[in-house]
N, C-alpha and C positions, 0 to 999 in steps of 0.2 A: 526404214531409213537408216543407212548406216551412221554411226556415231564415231569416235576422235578415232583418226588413222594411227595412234600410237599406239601400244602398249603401256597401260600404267605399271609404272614398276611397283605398285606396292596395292596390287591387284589382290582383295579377298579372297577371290575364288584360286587363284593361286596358293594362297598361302593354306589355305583349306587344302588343297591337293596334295602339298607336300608332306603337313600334316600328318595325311591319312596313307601314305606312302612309307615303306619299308625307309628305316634312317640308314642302313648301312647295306650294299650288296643289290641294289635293285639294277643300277646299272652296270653291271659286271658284266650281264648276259643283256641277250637283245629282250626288247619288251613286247608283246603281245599284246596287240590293242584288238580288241571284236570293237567293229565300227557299221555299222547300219545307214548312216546314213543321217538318220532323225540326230533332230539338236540332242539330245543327251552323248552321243556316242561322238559328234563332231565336237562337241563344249568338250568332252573328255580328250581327246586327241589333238584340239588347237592347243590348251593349257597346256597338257603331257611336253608338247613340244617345247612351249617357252619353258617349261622349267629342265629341260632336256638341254635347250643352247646355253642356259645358264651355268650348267654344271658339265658344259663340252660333248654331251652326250649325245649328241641329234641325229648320230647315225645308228641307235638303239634301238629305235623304235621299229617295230614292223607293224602297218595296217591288215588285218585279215577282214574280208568282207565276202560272209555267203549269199548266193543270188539262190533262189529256190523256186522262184517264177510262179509263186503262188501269186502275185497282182500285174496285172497289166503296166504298170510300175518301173517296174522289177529290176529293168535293162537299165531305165534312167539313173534308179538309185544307183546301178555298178559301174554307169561309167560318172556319175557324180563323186562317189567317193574315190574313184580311178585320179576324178582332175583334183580332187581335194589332197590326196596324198600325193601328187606331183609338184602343185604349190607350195604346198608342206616342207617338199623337200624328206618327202618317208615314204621307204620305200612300202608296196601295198602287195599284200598275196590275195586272189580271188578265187572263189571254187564255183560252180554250177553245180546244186546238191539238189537232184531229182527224186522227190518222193515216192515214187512209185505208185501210187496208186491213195484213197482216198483216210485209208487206215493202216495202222501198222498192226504190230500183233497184240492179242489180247486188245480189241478193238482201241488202240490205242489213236488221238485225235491227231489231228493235220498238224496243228501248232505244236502239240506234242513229240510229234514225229519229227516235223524241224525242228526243233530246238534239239533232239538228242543228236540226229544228224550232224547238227553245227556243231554244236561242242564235241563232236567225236572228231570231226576234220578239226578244231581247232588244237585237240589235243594231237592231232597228228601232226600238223604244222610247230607246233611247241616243241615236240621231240625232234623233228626233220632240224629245225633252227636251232636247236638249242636257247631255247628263250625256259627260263626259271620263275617267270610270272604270266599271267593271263589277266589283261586288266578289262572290265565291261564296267557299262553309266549306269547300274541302276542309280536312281535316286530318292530322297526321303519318301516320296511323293508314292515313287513305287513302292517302298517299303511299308506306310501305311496302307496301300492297296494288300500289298498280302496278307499283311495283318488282321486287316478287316475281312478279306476274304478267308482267310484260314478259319476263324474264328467264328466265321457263317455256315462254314463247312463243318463246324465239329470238333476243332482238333483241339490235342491236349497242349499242354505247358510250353513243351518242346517246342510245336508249330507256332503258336503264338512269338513266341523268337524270331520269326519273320527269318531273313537272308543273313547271312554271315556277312562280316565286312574281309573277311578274308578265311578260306576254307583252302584244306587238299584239292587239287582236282584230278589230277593224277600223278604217278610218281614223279619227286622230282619238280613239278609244276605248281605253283601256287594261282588260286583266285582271286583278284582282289575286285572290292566293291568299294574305290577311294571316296565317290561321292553321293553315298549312303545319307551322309547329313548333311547334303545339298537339295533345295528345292528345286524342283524345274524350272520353274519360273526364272529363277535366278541365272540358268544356263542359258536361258533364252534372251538373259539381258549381257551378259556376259557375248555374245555372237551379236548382237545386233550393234553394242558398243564398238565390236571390231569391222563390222565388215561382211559377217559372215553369213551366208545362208545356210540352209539344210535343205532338207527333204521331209514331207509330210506322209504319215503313210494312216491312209485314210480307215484302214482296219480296226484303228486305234479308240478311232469316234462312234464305232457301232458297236450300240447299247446292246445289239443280239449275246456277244460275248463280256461275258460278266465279268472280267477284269475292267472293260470299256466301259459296263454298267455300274462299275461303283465310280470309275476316274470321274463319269462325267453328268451322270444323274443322282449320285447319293451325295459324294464327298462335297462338290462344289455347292449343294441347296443346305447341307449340316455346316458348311462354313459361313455360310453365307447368313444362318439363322443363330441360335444360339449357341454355335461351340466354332467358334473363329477359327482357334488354334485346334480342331478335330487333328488334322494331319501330325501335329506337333507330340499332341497326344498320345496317337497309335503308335508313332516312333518309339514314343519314352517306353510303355507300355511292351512292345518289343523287345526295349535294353533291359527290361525288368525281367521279363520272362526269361531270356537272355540267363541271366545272371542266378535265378532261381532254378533254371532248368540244369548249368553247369554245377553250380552247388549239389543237385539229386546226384550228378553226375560224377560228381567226385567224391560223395557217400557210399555210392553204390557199387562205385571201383574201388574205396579202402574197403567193404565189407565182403566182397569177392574175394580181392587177396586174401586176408584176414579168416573167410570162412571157407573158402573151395580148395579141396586138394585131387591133383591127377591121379588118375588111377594106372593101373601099366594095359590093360588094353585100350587106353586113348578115351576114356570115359570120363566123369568130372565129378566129383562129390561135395557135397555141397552138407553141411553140420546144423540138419534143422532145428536143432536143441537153442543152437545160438541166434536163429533169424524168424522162426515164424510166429514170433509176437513183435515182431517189428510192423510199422505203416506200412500197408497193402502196397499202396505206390510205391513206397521205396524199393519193395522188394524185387515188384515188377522191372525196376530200372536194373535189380542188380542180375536180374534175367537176361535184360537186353546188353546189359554189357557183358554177361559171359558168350549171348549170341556173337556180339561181335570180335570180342576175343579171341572164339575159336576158331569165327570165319564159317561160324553154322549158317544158310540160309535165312535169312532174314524178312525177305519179301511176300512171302505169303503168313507172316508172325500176327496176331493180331492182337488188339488187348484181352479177348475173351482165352486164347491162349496162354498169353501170361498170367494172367488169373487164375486158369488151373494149373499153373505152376507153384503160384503163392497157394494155393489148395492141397497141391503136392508135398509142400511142404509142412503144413498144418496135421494131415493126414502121419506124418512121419514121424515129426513131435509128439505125436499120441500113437505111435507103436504101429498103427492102420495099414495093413495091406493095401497099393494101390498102385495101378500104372496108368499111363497114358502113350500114345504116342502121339507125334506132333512132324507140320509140315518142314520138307524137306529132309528127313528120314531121323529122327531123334526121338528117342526113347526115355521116358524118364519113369521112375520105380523108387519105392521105398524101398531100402534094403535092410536085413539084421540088428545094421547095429544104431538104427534111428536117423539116420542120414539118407538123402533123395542120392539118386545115380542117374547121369545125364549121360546116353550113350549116343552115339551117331552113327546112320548107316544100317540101322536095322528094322528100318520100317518102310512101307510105298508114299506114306505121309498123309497116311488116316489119321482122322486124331482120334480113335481108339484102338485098341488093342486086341 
């Protein structure tokens, strides 16, 4: 049932949006909305708007919407968000992004496959337009879903951090995620206050896939019993890890500076006198940010890798001969004077020697 034909002007989830929005420079350039269709991404794009005519801006926004024809659906949803940005008054880009087939490489899954798909064309639509933000609806809801699921899977600190509320996504382009601490629920009441429909996309309800398995068989029977506020939890939980993971993070980048000097053939040295009685973990972080510093391969890196790096190191501090080699062709050695040597380029990417 639709609810009051106005607009409240002194709307929550508005002032939540603004909030979580860049204070200066957002509207300078057109805005990137990924819209789907489902109420999270139409609740993000009805608000985006009012707070867009408030501030003169209503001709900034662009809707992007990928059809991928993975559900019989599929058509409806494109031309629903086609009529939702013509009412809107925004203008909408649409793509037909065909998977090819049932896996990608390094068997990677369907859903995986589109979503890198999407984000690749969104990132091309970003450049093509000149738009300096990409805005998508995850919301808290989702946020405790990956939490929960990260943290079923294994991962370390980092993962536990859950989604960024705003990350690089490519040059140039920023991500944001304005209603991270928005419940769905909330979106849902927010659309039905105005008027508004969506789209349901039924994928979402089967438990076969384990994101669907926690939204709809674990989280809602753990709220429902003794932990109410579970979702509220895994958020905070998230902002902690969050904050504890950028802390390693910025440890582990002053003790890089601090202990790494280049060498002249493009190799990196690293002063094991000064680090290898430092926390294992630490050390490992300050691995991965020389990984990424250097722009060494990173995707086949693992923790048992870094590990014998912090090994590499210990070995050097006590004088010990020892090499490794590691994925993506990087060489690392004690050398003479008690210091590791990180060379690149001179392995097939065994990790031994």
């Amino acid at each position: 049932m639709a609810g009051p034909a106005h607009d409240p002007p002194d709307d929550d989830l508005l002032e939540t949006l603004a909030a979580a929005l860049p204070k200066q420079g957002l509207w300078d350039w057109p805005v990137l909305v990924g819209v789907s269709g489902g109420a999270d991404s139409v609740a993000l794009l009805v608000a985006l708007v009012s707070l867009a005519s408030r501030r003169g801006a209503s001709g900034r926004i662009l809707a992007a919407h990928a059809h991928h024809g993975l559900r019989p659906e599929a058509d409806d949803d494109l031309r629903f968000v086609v009529a939702l940005a013509a009412d809107l008054g925004v203008e909408v880009v649409t793509e037909r992004l065909g998977l090819g087939g049932a896996t990608g490489n390094g068997g990677e899954g369907l859903e995986a496959r589109a979503r890198r798909l999407r984000y690749g064309w969104l990132g091309r639509i970003a450049h093509e337009r000149g738009a300096r933000h990409l805005l998508v609806a995850h919301t808290a809801d989702d946020q405790a879903e990956t939490v929960l699921h990260r943290a079923l899977r294994g991962t370390g600190v980092a993962g536990l951090s859950g989604m960024k509320s705003a990350r690089r996504f490519i040059d140039g382009v920023a991500l944001l995620r304005p209603l991270l601490g928005v419940r769905r629920r909330e979106l849902r009441r927010f659309l039905v206050d105005r008027g508004r429909s969506w789209r349901e996309d039924a994928s979402n309800a089967d438990p076969r896939f384990s994101r669907a398995f926690l939204r709809h068989e674990v989280l809602p029977r753990v709220e429902a019993g003794a932990w109410p506020a579970a979702t509220e939890a895994l958020v905070r939980l998230g902002q902690q890890a969050g904050l504890v993971s950028a802390a390693l993070d910025s440890a582990a980048g002053y003790l890089l500076d601090r202990h790494a000097r280049r060498l002249a053939d493009g190799a990196v040295s690293l002063d094991a006198a000064a680090l290898a009685h430092l926390d294992p973990h630490l050390l490992a972080g300050v691995f991965v940010a020389l990984w990424r510093q250097e722009g060494w391969p990173e995707r086949d890196m693992t923790a048992a890798h870094y590990a014998r790096l912090v090994a590499l190191l210990t070995a050097a501090e006590r004088q010990e001969a020892a090499a490794i080699c590691l994925p993506g062709g990087v060489r690392g050695s004690v050398s003479s004077s008690g210091r590791i040597e990180l060379c690149p380029g001179v392995s097939l990417g065994n990790d031994a020697c």
